[in-house]
N, C-alpha and C positions, 0 to 999 in steps of 0.2 A: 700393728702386728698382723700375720698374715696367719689365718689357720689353714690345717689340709683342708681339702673339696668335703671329705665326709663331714668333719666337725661343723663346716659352714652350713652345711644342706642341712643336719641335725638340729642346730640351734634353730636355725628358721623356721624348721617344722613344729618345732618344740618352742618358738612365739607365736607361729599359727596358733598352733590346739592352745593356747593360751588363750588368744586372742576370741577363738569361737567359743571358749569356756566364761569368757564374762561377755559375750555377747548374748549367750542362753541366758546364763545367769541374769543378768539384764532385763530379758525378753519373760523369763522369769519371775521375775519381780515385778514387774510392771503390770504381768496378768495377775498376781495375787492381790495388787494395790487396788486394780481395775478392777477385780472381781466382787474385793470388799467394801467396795463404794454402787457397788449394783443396790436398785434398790426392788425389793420384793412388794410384788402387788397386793401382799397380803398385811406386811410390815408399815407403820407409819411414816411416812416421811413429814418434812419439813413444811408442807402444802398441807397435810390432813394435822398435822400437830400445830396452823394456827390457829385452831378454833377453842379456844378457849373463852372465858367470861371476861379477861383482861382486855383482848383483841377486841371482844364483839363491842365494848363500851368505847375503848381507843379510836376504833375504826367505825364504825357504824353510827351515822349522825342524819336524823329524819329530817328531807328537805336538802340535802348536800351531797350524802354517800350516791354514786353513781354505778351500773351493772358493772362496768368493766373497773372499778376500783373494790368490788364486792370478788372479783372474781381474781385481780390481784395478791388480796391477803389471803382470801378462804380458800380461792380456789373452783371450782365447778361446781354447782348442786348437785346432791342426791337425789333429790326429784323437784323436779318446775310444772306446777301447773298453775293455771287461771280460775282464780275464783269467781263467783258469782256475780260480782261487779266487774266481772273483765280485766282486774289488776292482776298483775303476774306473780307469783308466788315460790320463793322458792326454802328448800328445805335442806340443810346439813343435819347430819347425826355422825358423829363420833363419839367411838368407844375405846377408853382407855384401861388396859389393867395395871394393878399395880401388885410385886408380890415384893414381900420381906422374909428370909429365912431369919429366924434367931437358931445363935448355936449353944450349948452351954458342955463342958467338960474340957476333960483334955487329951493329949495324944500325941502323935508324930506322924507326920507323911511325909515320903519318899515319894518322888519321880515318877514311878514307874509300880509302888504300892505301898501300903506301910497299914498303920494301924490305928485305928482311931477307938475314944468312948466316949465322942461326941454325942450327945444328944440332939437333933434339930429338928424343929416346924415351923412348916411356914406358911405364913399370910395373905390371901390375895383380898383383892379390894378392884370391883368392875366400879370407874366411873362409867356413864352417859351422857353428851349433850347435846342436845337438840335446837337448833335454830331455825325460827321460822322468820323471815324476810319478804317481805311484801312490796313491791313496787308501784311507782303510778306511769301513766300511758305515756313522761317522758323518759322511762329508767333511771329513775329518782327513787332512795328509801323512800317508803312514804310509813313505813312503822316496822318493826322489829318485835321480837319474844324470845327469849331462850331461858332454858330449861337444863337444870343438871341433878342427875341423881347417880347417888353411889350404890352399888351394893354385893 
């Protein structure tokens, strides 16, 4: 079927702007995807949340564990120095907090506002842990120590 010249130029332009509307859209969603996978220097990632007491007993084996397999799980020390024997020394601390709201009552919310006689407070709980890591002159564990407290 054969349309006039206008009707043809029309629709083409009108699958254009279609076309550039889910190309944004697109390009759109890919920065929101991309954005919320950034990770903040401040925020923990996957690298500072292996250090747990699980990890450090799983991984860490005196006479076996090697620097670059220390540096694999945990990731980089927070401070490395040499101690008095010359063995190299290294140190993580991670800090984790934890909060719980409880809610108690009842009420309604809307979207955009509504009304509540909830009640709420809430919990926080700072862990700490410290690990100290000690090497011998072939970067070999030669002893380990960690340390956790909450409070």
């Amino acid at each position: 079927m054969l349309l006039p010249v206008d009707v043809h130029i029309e629709l083409w332009s009108i699958e254009i702007l279609i076309e550039r509307r889910c190309f944004l859209f697109s390009i759109a969603s890919c920065f929101f995807l991309i954005s919320g996978c950034a990770l903040d220097d401040n925020a923990p990632n996957e690298e500072r949340n292996a250090l747990t007491h699980g990890n450090v007993q799983l991984h860490l084996k005196v006479g076996q564990t090697t620097q670059s397999e220390v540096i694999d799980v945990f990731g980089g020390p927070d401070i490395a120095t040499i101690d008095g024997k010359g063995m190299e020394v290294w140190t993580y601390r991670r800090t984790a907090s934890v909060s719980r709201s409880v809610d108690s009552g009842g009420g309604f919310f809307l979207l955009l506002g509504g009304y509540s006689r909830n009640k709420s407070s809430s919990e926080r709980t700072d862990r700490r842990m410290t690990l100290i890591i000690k090497f011998n002159s072939n970067k070999i564990v030669s002893d380990f120590k960690s340390r956790t407290s909450s409070f």
